[in-house]
C-alpha positions in Angstrom: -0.3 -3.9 -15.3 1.5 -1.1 -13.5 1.0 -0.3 -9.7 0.5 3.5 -8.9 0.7 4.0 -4.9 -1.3 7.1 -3.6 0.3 10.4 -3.3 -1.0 10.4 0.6 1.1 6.9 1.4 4.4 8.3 -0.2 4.0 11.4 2.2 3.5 9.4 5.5 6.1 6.9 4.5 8.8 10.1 4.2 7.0 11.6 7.3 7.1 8.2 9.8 10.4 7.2 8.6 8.8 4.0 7.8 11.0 1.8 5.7 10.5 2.2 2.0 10.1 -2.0 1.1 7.2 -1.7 3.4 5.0 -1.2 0.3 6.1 -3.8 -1.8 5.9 -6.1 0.7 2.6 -5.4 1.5 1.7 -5.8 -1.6 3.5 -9.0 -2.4 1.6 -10.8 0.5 -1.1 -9.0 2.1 -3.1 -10.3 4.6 -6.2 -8.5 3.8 -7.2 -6.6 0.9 -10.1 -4.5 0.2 -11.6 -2.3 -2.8 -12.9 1.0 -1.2 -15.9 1.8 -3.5 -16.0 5.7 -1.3 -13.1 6.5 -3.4 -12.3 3.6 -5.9 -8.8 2.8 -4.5 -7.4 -0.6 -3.4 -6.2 -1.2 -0.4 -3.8 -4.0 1.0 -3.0 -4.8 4.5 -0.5 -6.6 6.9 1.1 -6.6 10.2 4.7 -5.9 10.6 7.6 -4.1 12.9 7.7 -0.7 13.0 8.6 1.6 16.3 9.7 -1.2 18.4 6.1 -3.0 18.4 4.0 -5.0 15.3 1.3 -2.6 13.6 -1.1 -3.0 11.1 0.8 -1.2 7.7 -2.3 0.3 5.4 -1.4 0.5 1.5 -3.8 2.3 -1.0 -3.3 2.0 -4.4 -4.4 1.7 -7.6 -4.1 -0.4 -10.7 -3.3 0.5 -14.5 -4.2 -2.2 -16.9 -2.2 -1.6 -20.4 -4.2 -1.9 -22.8 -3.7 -3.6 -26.2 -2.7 -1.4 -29.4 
């Protein structure tokens, strides 16, 4: 299985300066996760530190399965 994180989420995190194990741990232990049917993305959530206060950090992502040769 290989993760592939939205082109939008790499932008933002260069943008905000927001650190760049935000995603993986996100990831790693979300506290909410959702599949948008809109536009067929995942999406993870969690609350953690950023700016001086606690925020809710949005992930979208999606998932590869490999597939057997």
């Amino acid at each position: 299985m290989k993760i592939v994180y939205r082109p939008h989420l790499l932008r933002r995190l260069k943008q905000r300066k927001v650190p760049k194990d935000y995603p993986r741990q996100i990831l790693q232990n979300p506290e909410q996760e959702y599949f948008d049917s809109a536009t067929m993305h995942n999406i993870a959530v969690k609350r953690l530190p950023y700016g001086g206060k606690v925020h809710h950090m949005v992930i979208a992502y999606d998932i590869i399965e490999k597939r057997e040769k």
